[in-house]
N, C-alpha and C positions, 0 to 999 in steps of 0.2 A: 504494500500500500504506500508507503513510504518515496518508493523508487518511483512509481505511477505518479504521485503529488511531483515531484523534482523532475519530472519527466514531462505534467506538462507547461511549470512553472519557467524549465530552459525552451522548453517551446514560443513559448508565448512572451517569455522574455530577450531572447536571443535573437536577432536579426541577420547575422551572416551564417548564410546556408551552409557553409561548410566547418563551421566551430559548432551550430546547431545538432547536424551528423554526426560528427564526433562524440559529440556532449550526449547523446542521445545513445550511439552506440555501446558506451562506456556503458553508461547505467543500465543498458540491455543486458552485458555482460554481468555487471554485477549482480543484476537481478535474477540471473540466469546459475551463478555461483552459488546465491545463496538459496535459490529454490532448490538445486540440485543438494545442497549440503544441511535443509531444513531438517530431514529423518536423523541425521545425526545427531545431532542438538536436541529434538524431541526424548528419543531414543537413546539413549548413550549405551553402547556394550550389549545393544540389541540384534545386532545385525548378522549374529550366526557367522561371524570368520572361520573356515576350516581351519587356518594356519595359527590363531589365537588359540583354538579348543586344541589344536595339538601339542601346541608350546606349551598349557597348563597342566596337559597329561602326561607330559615329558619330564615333569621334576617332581622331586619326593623333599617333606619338608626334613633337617636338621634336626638336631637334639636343640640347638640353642633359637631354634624359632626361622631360622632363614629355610632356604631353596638349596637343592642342588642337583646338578642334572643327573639324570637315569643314566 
C-alpha cells in the first residue's frame, strides 16, 4: 500500500518522463522484493528447508549443552 501511495504521489509529482520511469521502476522493484519476501516475515522457520531439517538431524547435543556433528 505504501509503494502504491509513492507511486502515485512520483506520478503526479514528477514531470520528466524519464526520472518518472525510473522512479517508478524502482519502487516496482521494491514492491516486487518485498511481496516476494512477505511469507518470510509472516512465517519465520516455516518454510520446510530440506537442507535446515538435515543440518539439525546431523548433530547430537554435548554433555556441556552445545552441538557436535555426527
Amino acid at each position: 500500500m505504501a509503494y502504491a501511495a509513492l507511486a502515485v504521489l512520483a506520478f503526479t509529482t514528477l514531470t520528466d518522463t524519464r526520472i518518472r520511469a525510473g522512479t517508478l521502476l524502482i519502487l516496482g522493484l521494491f514492491a516486487f522484493k518485498s511481496w516476494m519476501r512477505r511469507n518470510d516475515v509472516l512465517h519465520p522457520g516455516s518454510d520446510g528447508d530440506a537442507e535446515d531439517q538435515v543440518l539439525a538431524e546431523s548433530r547430537r547435543p554435548r554433555a556441556d549443552g552445545g552441538f557436535e556433528p555426527m
